[in-house]
N, C-alpha and C positions, 0 to 999 in steps of 0.2 A: 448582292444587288449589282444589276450594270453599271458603270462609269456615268459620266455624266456626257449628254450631249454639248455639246458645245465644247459653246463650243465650241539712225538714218544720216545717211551719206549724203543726201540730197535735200537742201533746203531753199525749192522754190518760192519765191513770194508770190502768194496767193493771197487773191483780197477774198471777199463772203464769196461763197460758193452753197446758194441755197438748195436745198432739193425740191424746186418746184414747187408748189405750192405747201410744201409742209412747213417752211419758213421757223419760227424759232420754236423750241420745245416749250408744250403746255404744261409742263408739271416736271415729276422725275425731281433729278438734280439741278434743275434752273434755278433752287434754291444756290446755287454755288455757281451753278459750269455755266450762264447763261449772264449773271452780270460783267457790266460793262468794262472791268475792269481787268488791268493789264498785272500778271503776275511775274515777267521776266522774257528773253530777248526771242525773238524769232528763231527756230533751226534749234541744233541738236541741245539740250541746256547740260543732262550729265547723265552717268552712267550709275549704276551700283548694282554690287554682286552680292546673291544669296546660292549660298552651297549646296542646295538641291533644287530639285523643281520638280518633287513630288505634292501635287496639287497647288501649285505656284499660284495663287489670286492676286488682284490686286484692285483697288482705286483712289478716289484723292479725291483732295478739295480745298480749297483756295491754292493750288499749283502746290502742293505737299503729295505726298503717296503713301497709301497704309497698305503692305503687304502681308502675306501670309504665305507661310509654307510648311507639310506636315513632316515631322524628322523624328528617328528616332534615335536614342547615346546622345548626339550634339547637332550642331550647326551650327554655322557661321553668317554674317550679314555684314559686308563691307570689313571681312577680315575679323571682326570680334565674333567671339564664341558664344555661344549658348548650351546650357544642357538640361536635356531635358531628365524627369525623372519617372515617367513614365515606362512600365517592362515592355511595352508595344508600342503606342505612338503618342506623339506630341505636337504641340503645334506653336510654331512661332510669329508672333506677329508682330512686326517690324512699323517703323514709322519714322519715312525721307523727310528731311524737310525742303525749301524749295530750290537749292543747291547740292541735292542730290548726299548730306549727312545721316548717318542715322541718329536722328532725334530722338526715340526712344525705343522700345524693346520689353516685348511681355513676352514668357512661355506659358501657354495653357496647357497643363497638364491632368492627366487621372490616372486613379491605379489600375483601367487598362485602355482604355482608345480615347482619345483626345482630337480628333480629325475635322476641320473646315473646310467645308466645300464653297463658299463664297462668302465676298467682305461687302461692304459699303461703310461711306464717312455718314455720319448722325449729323444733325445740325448745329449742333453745340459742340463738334469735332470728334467726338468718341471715334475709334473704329468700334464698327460691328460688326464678329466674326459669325457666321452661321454656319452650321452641320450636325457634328456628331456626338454623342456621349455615350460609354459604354465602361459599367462595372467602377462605376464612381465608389469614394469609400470616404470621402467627407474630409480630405487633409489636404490638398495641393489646389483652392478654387472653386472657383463654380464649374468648370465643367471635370473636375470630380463630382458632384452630387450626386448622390443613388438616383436610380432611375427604378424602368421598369424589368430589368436584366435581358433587355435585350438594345437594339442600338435604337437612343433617343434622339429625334428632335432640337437643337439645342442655338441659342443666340446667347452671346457673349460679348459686353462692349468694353473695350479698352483706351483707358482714356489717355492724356498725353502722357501723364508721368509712371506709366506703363498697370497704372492701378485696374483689376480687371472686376465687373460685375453682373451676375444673370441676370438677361431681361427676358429669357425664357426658357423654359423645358418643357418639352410637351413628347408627352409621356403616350409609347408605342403598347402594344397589343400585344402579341405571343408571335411576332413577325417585327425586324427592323423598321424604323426610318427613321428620314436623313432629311433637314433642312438644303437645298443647294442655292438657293440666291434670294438678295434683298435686294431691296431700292427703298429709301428713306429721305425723307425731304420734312418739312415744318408740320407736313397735314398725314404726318403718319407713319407707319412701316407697313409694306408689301411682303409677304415671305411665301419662294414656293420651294417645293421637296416632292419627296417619296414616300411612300409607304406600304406596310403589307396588310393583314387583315384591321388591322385599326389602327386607330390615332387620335391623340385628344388634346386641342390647343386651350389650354386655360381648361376654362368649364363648355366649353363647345366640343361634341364627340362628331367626327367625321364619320361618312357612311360605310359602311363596314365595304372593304375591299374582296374581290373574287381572286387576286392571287397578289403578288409580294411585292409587286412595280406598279403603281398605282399614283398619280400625279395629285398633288394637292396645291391649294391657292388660299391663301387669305390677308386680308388685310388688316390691319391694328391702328387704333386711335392713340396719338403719343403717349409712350406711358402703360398702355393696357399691353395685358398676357392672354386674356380671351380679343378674339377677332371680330370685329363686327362688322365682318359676313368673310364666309369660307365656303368653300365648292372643293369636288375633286372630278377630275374627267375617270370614267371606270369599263372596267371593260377585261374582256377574257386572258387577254392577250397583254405584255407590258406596254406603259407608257410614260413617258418625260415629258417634264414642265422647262419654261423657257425662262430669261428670267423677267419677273414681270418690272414695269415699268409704272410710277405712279402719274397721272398727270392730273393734277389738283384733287378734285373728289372719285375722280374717275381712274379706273385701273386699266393698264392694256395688257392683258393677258395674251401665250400661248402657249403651243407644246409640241409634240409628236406624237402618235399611236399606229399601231398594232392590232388589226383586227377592228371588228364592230365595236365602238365605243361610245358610251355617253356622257354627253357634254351638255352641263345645263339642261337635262331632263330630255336631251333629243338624240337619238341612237345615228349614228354617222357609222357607213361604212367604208372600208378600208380599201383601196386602190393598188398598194403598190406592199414592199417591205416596211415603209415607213409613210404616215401621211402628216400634215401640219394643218393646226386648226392655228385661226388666232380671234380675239375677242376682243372688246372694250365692256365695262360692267361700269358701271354706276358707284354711287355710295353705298347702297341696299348690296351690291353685289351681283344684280339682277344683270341680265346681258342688254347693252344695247346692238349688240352685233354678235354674231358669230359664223364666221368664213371659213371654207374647208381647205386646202392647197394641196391636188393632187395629182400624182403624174404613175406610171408603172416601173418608174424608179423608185431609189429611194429619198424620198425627200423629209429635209432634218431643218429647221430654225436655225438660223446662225446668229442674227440680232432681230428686235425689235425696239420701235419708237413711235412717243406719243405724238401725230402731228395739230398744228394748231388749227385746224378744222373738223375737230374732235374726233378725228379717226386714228388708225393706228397703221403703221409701213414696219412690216414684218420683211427680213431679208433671209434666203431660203438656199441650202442645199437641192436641186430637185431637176428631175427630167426634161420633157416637153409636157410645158403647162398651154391650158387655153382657161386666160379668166374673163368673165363676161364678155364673152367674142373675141377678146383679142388672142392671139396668137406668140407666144414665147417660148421658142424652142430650143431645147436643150444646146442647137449649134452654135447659139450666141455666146455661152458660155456655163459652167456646170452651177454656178450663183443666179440668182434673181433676188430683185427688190420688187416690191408689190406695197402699193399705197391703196389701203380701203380710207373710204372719208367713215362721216358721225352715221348714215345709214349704213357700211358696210358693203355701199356699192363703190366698185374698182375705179380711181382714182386715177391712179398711172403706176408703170413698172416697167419693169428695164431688164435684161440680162444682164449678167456680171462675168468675168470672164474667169472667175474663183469662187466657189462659194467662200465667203467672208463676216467677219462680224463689222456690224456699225457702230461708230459712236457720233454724235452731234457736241460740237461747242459755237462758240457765237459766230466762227467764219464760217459754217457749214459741216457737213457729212462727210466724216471720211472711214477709210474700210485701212483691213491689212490681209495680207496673205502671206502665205510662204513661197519663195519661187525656188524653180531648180533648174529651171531654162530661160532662158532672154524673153521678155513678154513685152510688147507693147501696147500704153495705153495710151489714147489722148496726141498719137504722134510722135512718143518717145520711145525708145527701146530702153528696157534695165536688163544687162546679163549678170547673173550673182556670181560675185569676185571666189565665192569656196563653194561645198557642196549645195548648200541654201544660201538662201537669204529672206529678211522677214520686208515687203516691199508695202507700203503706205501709200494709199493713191485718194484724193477727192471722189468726191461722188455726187451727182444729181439726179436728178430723174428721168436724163439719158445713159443711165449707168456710170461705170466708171471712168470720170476727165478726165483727170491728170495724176501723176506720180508725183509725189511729194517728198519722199523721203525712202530711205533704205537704212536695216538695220541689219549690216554684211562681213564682210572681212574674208578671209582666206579659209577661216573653220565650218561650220556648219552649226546655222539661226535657225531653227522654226519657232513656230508662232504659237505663243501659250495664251495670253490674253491683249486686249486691246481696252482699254478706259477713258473716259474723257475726268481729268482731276481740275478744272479749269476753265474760265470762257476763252482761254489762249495754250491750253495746252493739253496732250493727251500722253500717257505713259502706254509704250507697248513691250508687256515682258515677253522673253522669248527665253529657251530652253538653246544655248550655248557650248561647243565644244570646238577648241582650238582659238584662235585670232578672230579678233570681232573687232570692226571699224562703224562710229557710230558720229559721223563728221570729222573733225579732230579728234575726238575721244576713243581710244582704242582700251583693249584688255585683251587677256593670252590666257584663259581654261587650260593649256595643255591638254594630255588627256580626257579630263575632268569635263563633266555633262553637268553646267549649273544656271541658276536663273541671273539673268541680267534683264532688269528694269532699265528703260531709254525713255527717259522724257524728253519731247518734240514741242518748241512752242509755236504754235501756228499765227 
């Protein structure tokens, strides 16, 4: 199966920097990232190194960070080792606490594939890892447990003192899938993935799939392993899910596809190499919107979020768009943000001068990108001190204001993930090799390609 889409130096004082009318997050992590409260100081807070950055995830909550990354023999996290016991892969998941320690430390192992494609914090702090199970044999955990022999479904939460427990498996067809992202907050878990000719969450069987890439959505009441209500978008050709976003009883859904596809019972055709649908559903699951985003490029989701006019601001890889008359053309930049309100009719959007991922805390919307040449946004020029650099900019719904911060040095940064762990702080890991300046905080990879997580308090 394909990879997954999706997919600082500078400590400006910024006050809220709202996005227009989307104002604070309806749901999602507002459980955490959205109260009032102050976790530690403005600008770079610390650094910490994990020895690989294959499949590097991360997020956080109350200004803490729970990582993961998939290894196989050992790994490392801030210098201490880990080994896994798995003959193929393992997964480590890791947990900063809010001075950048590591607090604790689980392996998830099986007797043969162990793999997380996306984490979130639970409310009661668990991390929850989601992805993969394959060829489980009953001795190393939950995500040893047999399955269907082929690759499962699988959420696993690990709680602080690195104790790990299944809160789901959901058991594939005669064709893989693969959990890739959650969102969890007090009114529930959101989980979306992949799948091939079948799939079955608890006692709910999904619709039988026409080929091995097939996008699925469901939701869960705290606590449950069946969903109540799942959908998959299906279609000839493959497709990817985005990751969805809870906001209270309502979900923001979306994805990409490939060819003629249906979504919520209505056939949508295809524009370009890739197109982008995005959605809000209800508690039933039912759609209150569904919006198509397409151009003759290719266009891919990079983030979405719930706004509080019950709509949803998907931010987009994608060509020259024209959405309900207006006009956004590819020369603005190769990103766009796009705000649908609670009917799905176009709100406001902006070009982006990268396509990028969003995240929301209580000062506002901020994105990241990787630079490799001097870019100016907002009035400022950033030129990246080594081959890259991973650049942090605000964002409203004139696109992107101002540069906030840079995660640079002499070696070469790109850009792995971006997280909001905080109403004052966001972690942005990036994929590291040589000299890395992160304000005063620096480190030296050498040769060495590894993840460095950089929390920024805003």
């Amino acid at each position: 199966m394909r990879a997954r889409v999706l997919v600082v130096a500078l400590a400006l004082g910024c006050g809220r920097i709202d996005f227009g009318s989307l104002g604070a997050r309806d749901g999602g992590a507002s459980d955490a990232i959205d109260a009032a409260v102050s976790t530690g100081p403005l600008g770079p807070r610390w650094l910490a190194q994990l020895g690989t950055t294959a499949f590097l995830i991360a997020s956080g909550r109350g200004g803490e960070v729970a990582a993961s990354v998939e290894f196989q023999g050992s790994v490392t996290a801030n210098a201490t080792m880990f080994t896994g016991r798995s003959p193929y892969m393992s997964t480590l998941a890791a947990r900063f606490d809010r001075t950048g320690a590591l607090a604790s430390a689980a392996v998830l192992d099986s007797a043969g594939f162990c793999n997380m494609r996306g984490v979130t914090v639970l409310p009661n702090g668990d991390t929850l890892d989601v992805g993969l199970a394959l060829d489980g044999a009953s001795m190393w955990g939950p995500c040893d447990t047999p399955g269907s022999g082929h690759e499962d479904a699988i959420a696993v939460a690990v709680d602080r003192l690195g104790n790990q427990t299944l809160v789901g498996l959901w058991l594939a067809g005669s064709v893989n899938a693969q959990a890739w992202y959650a969102d969890a907050t007090s009114d529930g878990l959101a989980v979306t993935g992949i799948y091939g000719d079948a799939l079955t969450l608890g006692t709910t069987a999904l619709p039988p799939a026409q080929n091995n890439e097939q996008a699925f959505f469901a939701r869960f009441a705290p606590g449950a392993t069946s969903p109540t209500w799942s959908t998959a978008s299906l279609g000839a050709l493959p497709n990817a899910p985005a990751p969805p976003v809870i906001a209270g009883a309502d979900t923001c859904l979306a994805g990409s596809y490939m060819g003629t596809t249906t979504i919520f019972g209505t056939a949508y055709a295809n524009a370009g190499a890739d197109d982008v649908w995005v959605a809000r559903v209800d508690a039933t699951g039912a759609p209150r919107f569904v919006r198509v985003v397409q151009s003759s490029a290719d266009d891919l989701p990079t983030a979405l979020l719930a706004s509080n006019d019950g709509g949803c601001v998907v931010a987009v890889q994608a060509g020259d768009l024209v959405v309900d008359g207006t006009s956004l053309p590819a020369s603005g930049g190769a990103g766009a943000v796009l705000h649908f309100g609670p009917s799905g009719a176009f709100v406001a959007g902006a070009r982006l001068p990268v396509a990028m991922p969003l995240v929301r805390v209580a000062s506002g919307v901020y994105g990241a990108f990787t630079a490799t040449a001097p870019i100016t946004i907002g009035g400022t020029t950033y030129t990246p001190a080594g081959a890259a650099d991973v650049v942090i900019v605000a964002v409203d719904d004139t696109g992107a204001r101002a540069i906030v911060g840079a995660v640079g040095g002499a070696g070469s940064q790109q850009l792995v993930q971006l997280a909001a762990i905080a109403p004052d702080a966001i972690v942005v890991a990036v994929s590291n090799i040589g000299a890395l300046a992160f304000g005063a905080l620096v480190d030296d990879s050498g040769s060495a390609d590894v993840g460095e997580l950089a929390v920024l308090g805003l």
